[in-house]
C-alpha positions as a Markdown table, in Angstrom:
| # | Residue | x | y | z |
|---|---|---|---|---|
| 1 | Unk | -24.5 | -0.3 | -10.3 |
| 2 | Unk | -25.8 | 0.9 | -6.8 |
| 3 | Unk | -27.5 | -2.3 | -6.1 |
| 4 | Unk | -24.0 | -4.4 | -7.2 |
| 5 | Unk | -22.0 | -2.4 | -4.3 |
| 6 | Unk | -24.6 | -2.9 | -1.9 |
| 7 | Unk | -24.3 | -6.8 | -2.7 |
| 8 | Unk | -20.5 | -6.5 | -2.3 |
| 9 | Unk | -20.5 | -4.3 | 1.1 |
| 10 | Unk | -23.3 | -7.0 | 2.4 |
| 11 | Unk | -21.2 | -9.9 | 1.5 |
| 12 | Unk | -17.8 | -8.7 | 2.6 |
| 13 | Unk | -19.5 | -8.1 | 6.1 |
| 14 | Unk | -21.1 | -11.2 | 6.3 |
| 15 | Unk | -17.6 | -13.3 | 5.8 |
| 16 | Unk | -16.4 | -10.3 | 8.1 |
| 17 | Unk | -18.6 | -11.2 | 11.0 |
| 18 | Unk | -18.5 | -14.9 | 9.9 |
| 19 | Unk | -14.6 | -15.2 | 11.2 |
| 20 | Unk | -15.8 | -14.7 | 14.6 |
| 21 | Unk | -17.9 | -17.6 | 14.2 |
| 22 | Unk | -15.7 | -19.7 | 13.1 |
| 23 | Unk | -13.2 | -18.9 | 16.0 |
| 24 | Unk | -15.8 | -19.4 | 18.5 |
| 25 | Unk | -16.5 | -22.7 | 16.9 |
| 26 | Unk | -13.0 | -24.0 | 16.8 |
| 27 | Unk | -12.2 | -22.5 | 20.6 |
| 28 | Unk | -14.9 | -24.8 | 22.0 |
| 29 | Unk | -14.0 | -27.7 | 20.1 |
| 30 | Unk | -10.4 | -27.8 | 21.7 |
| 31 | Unk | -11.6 | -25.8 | 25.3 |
| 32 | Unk | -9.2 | -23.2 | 24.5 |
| 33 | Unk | -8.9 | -20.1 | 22.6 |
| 34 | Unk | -7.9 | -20.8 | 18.8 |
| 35 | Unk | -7.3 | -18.6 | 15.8 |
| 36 | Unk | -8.0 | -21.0 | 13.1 |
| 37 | Unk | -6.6 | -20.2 | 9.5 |
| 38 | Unk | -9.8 | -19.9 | 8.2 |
| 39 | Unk | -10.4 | -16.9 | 10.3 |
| 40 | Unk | -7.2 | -15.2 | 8.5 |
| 41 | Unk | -8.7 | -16.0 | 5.1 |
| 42 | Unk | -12.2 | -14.7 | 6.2 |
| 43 | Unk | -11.1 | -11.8 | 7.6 |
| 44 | Unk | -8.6 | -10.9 | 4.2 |
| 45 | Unk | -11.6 | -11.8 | 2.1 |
| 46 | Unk | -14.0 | -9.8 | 4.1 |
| 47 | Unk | -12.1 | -6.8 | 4.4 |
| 48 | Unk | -11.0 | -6.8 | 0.4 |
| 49 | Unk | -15.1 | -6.5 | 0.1 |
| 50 | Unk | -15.4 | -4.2 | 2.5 |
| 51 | Unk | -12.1 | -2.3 | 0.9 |
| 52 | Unk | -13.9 | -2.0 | -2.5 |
| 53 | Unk | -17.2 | -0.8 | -1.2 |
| 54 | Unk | -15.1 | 1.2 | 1.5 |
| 55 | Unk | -13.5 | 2.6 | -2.1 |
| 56 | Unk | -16.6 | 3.3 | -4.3 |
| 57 | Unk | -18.6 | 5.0 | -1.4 |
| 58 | Unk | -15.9 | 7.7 | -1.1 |
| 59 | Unk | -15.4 | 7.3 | 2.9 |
| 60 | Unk | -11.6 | 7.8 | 3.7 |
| 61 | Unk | -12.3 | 6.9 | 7.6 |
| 62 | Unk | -13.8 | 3.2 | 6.4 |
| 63 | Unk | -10.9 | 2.9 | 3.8 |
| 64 | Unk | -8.3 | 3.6 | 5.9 |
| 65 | Unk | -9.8 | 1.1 | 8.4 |
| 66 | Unk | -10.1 | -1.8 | 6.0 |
| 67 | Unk | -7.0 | -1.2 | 4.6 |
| 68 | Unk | -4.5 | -1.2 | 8.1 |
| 69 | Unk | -6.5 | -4.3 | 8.4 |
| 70 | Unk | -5.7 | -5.9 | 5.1 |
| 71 | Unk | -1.9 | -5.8 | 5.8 |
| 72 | Unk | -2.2 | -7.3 | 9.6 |
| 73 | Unk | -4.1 | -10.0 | 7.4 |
| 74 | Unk | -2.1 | -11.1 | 4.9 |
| 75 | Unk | 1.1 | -10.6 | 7.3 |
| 76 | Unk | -0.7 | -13.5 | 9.9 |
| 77 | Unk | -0.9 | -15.8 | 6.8 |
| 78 | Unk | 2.5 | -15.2 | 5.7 |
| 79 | Unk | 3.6 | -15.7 | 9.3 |
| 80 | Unk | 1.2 | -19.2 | 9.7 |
| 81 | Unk | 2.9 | -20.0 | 5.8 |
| 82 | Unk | 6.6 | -19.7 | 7.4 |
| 83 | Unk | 5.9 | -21.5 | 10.5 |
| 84 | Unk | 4.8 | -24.2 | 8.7 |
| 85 | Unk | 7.3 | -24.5 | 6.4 |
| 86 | Unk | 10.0 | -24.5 | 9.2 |
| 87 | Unk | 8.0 | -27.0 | 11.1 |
| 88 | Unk | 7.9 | -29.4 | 8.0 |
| 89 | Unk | 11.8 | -28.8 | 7.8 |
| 90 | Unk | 12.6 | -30.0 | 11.7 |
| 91 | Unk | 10.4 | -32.9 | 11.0 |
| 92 | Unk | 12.4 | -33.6 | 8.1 |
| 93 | Unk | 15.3 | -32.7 | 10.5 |
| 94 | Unk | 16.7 | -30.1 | 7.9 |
| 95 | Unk | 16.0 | -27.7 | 11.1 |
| 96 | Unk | 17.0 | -28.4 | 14.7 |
């Protein structure tokens, strides 16, 4: 079961660190500093992984940490969803 956590932490990190990539990536590709969606989905993914493994090895410091960052998370995509969806609407011009 050890070995399964392990996995999970090691994973979790690796999408974790991975968002930065992917920022970095999409910044130069448009010479300016970009937060790409996929780097709000990376980093809720990561951190649920983390979460768990945060969870099962008993730290309250690292569970605490993962967890203020799951909300700030899943509140940027529920911002990016809305802005969307009110941009779709003024194109439609439902919205002025």
């Amino acid at each position: 079961m050890e070995k399964i956590f392990i996995i999970l932490g090691l994973a979790g990190q690796l999408m974790f660190s991975a968002r930065f990539l992917v920022q970095w990536i999409a910044s130069e590709k448009r010479k300016k500093s970009i937060v790409p969606i996929s780097f709000w989905f990376l980093s809720l993914f990561g951190s649920f992984l983390l979460l768990i493994y945060a969870i099962y090895r008993k730290d309250i410091v690292f569970t605490l940490g993962q967890l203020f960052g799951f909300i700030v998370y899943i509140r940027n995509l529920l911002i990016i969803k809305n802005t969307k969806k009110i941009e779709k609407n003024i194109k439609k011009g439902k919205l002025k």
